[in-house]
C-alpha positions in Angstrom: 23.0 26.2 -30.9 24.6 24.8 -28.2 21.7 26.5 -25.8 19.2 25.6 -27.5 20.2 21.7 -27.6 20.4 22.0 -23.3 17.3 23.7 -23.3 15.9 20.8 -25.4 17.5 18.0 -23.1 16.2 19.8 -20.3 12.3 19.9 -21.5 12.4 16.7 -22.8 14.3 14.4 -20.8 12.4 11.6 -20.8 12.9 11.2 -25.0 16.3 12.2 -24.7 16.8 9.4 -21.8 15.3 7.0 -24.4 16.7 8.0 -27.1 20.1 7.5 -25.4 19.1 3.7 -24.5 18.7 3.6 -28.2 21.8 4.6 -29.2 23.9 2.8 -26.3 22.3 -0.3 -28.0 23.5 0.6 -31.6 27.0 1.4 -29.8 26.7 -2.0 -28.1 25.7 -4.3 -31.0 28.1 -2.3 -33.6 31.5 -2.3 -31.2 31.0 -6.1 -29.7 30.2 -6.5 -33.7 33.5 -5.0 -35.3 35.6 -6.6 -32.2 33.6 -10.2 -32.9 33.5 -10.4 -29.1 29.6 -11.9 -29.0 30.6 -13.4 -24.8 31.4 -9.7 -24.3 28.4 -8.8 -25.6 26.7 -11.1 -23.2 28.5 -9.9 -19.9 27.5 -6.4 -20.8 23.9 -6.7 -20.5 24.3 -9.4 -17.8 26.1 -6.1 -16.1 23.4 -4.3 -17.2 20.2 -6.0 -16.2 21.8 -7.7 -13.0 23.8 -5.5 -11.5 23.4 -1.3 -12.7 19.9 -1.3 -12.8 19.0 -2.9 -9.6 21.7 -1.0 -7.8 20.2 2.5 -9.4 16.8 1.1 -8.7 17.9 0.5 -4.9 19.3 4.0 -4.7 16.3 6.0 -6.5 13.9 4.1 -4.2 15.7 4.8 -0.9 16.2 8.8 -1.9 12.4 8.6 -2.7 11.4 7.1 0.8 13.4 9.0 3.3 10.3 11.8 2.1 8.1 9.3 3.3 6.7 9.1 7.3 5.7 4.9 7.9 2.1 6.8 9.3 1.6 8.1 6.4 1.5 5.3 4.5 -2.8 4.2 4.7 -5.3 2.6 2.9 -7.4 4.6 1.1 -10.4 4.0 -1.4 -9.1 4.2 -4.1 -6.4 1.7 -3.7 -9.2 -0.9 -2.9 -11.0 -0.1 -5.9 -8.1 0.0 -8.5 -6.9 -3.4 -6.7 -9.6 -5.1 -7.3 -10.1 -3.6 -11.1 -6.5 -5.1 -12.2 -7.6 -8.5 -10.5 -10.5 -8.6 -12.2 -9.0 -7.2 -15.8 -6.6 -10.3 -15.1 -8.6 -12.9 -14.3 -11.3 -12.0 -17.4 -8.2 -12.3 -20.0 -7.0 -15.3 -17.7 -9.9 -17.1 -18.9 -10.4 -15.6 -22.3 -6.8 -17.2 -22.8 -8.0 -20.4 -21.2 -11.0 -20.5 -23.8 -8.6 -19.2 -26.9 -7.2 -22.6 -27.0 -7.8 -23.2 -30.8 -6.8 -20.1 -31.6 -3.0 -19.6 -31.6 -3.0 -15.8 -32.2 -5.8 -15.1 -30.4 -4.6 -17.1 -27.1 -1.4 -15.1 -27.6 -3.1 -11.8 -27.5 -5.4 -12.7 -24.1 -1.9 -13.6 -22.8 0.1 -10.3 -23.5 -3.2 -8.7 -21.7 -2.7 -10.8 -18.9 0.5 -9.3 -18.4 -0.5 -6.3 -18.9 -2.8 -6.0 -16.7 -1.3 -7.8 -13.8 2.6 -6.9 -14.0 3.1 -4.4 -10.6 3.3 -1.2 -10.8 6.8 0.1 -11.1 8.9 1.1 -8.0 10.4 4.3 -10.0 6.2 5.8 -10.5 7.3 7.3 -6.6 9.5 9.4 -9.0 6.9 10.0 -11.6 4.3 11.4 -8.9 6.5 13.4 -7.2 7.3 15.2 -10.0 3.8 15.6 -11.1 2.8 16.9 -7.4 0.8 13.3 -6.7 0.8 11.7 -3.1 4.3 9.8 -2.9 3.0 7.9 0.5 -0.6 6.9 -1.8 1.9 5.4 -4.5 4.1 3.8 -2.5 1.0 2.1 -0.4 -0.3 1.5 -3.8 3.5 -0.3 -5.0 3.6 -2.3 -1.7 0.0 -3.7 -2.0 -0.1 -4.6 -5.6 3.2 -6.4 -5.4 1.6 -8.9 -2.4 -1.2 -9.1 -4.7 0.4 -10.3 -7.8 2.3 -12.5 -5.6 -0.5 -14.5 -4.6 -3.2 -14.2 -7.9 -0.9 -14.9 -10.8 0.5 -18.5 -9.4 -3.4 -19.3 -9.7 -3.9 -18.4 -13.0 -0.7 -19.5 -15.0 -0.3 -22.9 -14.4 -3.9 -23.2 -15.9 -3.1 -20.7 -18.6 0.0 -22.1 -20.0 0.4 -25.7 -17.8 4.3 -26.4 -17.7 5.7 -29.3 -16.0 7.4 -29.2 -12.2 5.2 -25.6 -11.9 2.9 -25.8 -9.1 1.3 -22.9 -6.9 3.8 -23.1 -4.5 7.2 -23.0 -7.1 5.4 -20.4 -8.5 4.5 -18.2 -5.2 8.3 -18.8 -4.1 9.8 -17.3 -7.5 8.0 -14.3 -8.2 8.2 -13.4 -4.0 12.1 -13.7 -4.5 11.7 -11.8 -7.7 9.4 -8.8 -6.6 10.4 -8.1 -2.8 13.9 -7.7 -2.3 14.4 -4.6 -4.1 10.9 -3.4 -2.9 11.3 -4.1 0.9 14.8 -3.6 1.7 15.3 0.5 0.4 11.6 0.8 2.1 13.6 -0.9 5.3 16.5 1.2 5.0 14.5 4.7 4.4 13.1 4.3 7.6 16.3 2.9 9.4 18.1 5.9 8.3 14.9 8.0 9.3 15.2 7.3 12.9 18.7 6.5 13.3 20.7 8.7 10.8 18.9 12.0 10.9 21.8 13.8 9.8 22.4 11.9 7.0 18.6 11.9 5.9 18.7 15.7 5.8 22.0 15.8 3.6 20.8 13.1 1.2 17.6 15.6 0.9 19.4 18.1 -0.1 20.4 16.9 -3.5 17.4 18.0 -5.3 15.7 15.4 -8.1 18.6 12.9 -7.2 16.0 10.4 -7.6 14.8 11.6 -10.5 18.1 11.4 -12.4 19.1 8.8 -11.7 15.7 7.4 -13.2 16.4 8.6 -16.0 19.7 7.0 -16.3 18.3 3.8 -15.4 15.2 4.4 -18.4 18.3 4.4 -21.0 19.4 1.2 -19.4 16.3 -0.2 -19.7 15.5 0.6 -23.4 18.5 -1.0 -24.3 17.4 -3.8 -23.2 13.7 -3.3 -24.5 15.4 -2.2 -28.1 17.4 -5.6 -27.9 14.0 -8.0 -26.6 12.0 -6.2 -29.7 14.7 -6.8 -32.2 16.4 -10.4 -31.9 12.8 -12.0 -31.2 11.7 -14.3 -33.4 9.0 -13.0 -34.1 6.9 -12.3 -37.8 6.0 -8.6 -38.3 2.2 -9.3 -38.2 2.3 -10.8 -34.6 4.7 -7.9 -33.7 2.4 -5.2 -34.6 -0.4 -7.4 -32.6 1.4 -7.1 -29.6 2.7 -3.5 -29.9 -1.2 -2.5 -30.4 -2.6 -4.9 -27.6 0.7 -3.2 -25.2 -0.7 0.5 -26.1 -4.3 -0.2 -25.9 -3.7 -2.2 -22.6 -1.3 0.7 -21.3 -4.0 4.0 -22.7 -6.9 1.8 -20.4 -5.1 1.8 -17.2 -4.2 5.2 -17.1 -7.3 6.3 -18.1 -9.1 4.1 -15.8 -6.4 5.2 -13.0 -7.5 8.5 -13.5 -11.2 7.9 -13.4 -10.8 6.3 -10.0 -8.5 8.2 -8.4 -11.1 11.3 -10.1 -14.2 9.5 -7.8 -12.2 8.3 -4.9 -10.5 10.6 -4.0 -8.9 11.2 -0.7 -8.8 14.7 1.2 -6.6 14.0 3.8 -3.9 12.1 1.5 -4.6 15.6 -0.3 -3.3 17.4 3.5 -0.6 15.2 3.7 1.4 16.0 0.6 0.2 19.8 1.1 -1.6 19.6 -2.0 -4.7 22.1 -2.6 -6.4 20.3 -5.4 -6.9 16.5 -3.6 -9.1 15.6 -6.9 -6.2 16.3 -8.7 -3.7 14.8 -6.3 -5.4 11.7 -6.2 -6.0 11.3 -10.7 -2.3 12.1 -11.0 -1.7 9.0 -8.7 -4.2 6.6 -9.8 -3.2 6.7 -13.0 0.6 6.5 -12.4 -0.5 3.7 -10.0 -2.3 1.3 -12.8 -0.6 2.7 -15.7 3.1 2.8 -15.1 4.5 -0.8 -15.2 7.9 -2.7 -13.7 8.5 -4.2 -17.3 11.3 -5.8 -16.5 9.2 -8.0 -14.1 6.6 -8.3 -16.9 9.2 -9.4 -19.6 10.7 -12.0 -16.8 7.5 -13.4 -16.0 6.4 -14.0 -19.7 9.5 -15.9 -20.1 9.4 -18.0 -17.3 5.4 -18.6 -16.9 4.0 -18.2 -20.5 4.7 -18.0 -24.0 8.3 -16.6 -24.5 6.9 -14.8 -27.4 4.8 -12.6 -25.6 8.0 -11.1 -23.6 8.3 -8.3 -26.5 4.9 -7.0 -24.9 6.4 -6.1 -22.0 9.5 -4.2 -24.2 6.3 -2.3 -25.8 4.7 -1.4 -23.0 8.0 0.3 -21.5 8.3 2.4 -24.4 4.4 3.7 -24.1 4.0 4.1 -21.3 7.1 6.4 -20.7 6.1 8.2 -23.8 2.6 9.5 -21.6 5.2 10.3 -18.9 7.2 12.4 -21.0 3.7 14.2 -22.2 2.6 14.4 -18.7 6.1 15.9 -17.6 6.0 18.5 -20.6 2.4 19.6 -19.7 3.1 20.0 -15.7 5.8 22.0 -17.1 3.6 24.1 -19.5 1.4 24.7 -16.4 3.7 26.6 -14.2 
C-alpha cells in the first residue's frame, strides 16, 4: 500500500502538489478557526504570498539559469510571432471591453480575457520545459520579452478600460515595472554572476538534480492556497463564477493551442542544436505553448485588483488551476513516452 501511494506521488506530482495546497488551506482556515485567531490568519498568507513564494521563486529561477549561456539567449521567429498574437488578443478584448459598456456581464467577461491574454508568462515555465525537453534559453528569451512588453501595452489600455482616478500611463508603467522585474532580473543577474565568477559553486548547485523542479512544486501548493482562498471568500454569485472559470479555460486551452501551432510553423533548428534536441519541430511546440499558455497568476490576480474590476481577480485563481492541470497531462504523457 504504502508503495503504491509513492509510486502515485511520484507520477502525479503536479495533482498531489495541488491537492496539498488544498488541504494546507482547509488546515489554515479550520486551526486559525478553532483558535479564533482571524490577525493570525492574516500574517500567514501575508508570510505566504510576500515572503515564501518569492524567496522559492528566486531560488527555482536561479537553479534554472545557471543551465543557461547569456549567448544563447536570441530572438527567434517564433517569439516575434507569438508576441505580437498576445498583443493583438489584448488589445481586440481591450476594446470589446471598451464597447461592452452597457453590458455589465459582458464588459466583465472581455475584462477576464484581457487578463488572460496579456498576464506574462510565468517565470517557473523554465521548469516546465525543461522537464518536457523544450529550449530553456527560447523560454527564458520568451519570459524576458513579454514581461517588457506587458510593461509598456497594458498602462495603455487600462486606464481607458476601467478609468480610475490619480492612474495615469506613467503611475501605471512605474507599478507593474516594480511588480514584474525584480524577481525576473535579479536571479537572471545572479545566474550569470555566479557563472563567471563562482564556477565551483555553479557545478555543485548542478548537481542536485530537479532542485528546481521541487521546489516548484512546493511553491504550486503555496500558490493554490491562495487561489483556493481568492475563489472561495469572493463575493461573487455562482452564475458569474462559472462565467469566469469557463472564459479562464477557454482563454488558457487557446494559448496553448495557438503556442503550439506557432512554435509547430516557426520553428527554430539551431535553438533545436542548442538544447541537443533531435526533433527542433517538437522542441520548439513544447515551448511555444508553455510560452503563451503557462501564466504568472499571481501577477494576473494583482493586476485585476489594482487596474480593473476586483471581481475579475478569481479569473486569474482559475486560470492557475487549468493551466497546471495541462502540465500535469503533459508531465504524465512525456513520462508515458519513455
Amino acid at each position: 500500500m504504502i508503495k503504491k501511494a509513492i509510486e502515485f506521488a511520484r507520477t502525479w506530482k503536479l495533482p498531489v502538489a495541488m491537492i496539498c495546497g488544498v488541504v494546507l488551506y482547509v488546515i489554515l482556515e479550520s486551526v486559525t478557526a478553532a483558535l479564533g485567531i482571524p490577525a493570525e490568519r492574516e500574517t500567514a498568507y501575508d508570510v505566504v504570498t510576500h515572503f515564501m513564494q518569492p524567496t522559492l521563486l528566486f531560488a527555482m529561477l536561479t537553479l534554472s539559469f545557471l543551465k543557461i549561456r547569456p549567448r544563447d539567449l536570441r530572438l527567434h521567429r517564433w517569439h516575434v510571432v507569438l508576441l505580437s498574437v498576445q498583443a493583438v488578443l489584448f488589445i481586440v478584448c481591450a476594446l470589446a471591453a471598451m464597447a461592452c459598456r452597457e453590458s455589465y456581464i459582458g464588459r466583465l467577461a472581455f475584462e477576464s480575457a484581457m487578463i488572460c491574454f496579456v498576464c506574462p508568462t510565468a517565470t517557473a515555465s523554465a521548469v516546465i520545459v525543461q522537464k518536457l525537453n523544450g529550449s530553456l534559453s527560447g523560454i527564458v528569451t520568451y519570459i524576458v520579452l513579454c514581461n517588457i512588453m506587458v510593461t509598456v501595452l497594458s498602462p495603455v489600455f487600462l486606464p481607458l478600460v476601467e478609468p480610475q482616478n490619480g492612474m495615469t500611463f506613467l503611475t501605471e508603467l512605474i507599478m507593474i515595472m516594480r511588480k514584474v522585474f525584480p524577481l525576473l532580473l535579479c536571479p537572471l543577474f545572479l545566474a550569470f554572476a555566479i557563472r563567471y565568477f563562482a564556477p565551483g559553486l555553479m557545478q555543485i548547485l548542478l548537481r542536485i538534480r530537479d532542485m528546481a523542479f521541487y521546489l516548484w512544486l512546493v511553491a504550486l501548493a503555496l500558490a493554490i492556497m491562495v487561489t483556493v482562498r481568492t475563489i472561495i471568500e469572493s463575493s461573487i454569485d455562482s452564475g458569474l463564477l462559472a462565467c469566469f472559470a469557463a472564459v479562464s479555460l477557454v482563454c488558457c486551452l487557446i494559448q496553448f493551442w495557438v503556442g503550439r501551432r506557432i512554435g509547430r510553423k516557426f520553428f527554430s533548428t539551431q535553438e533545436a542544436e542548442n538544447m541537443k534536441c533531435d526533433d527542433a519541430v517538437r522542441c520548439s511546440e513544447i515551448t511555444a505553448a508553455q510560452a503563451f499558455g503557462q501564466k504568472n497568476t499571481i501577477f494576473a490576480i494583482w493586476m485585476a485588483l489594482v487596474f480593473l474590476n476586483p471581481l475579475t481577480s478569481v479569473v486569474g485563481g482559475f486560470y492557475s488551476i487549468w493551466h497546471n492541470v495541462i502540465n500535469a497531462w503533459q508531465l504524465k504523457k512525456q513520462k508515458e513516452s519513455k
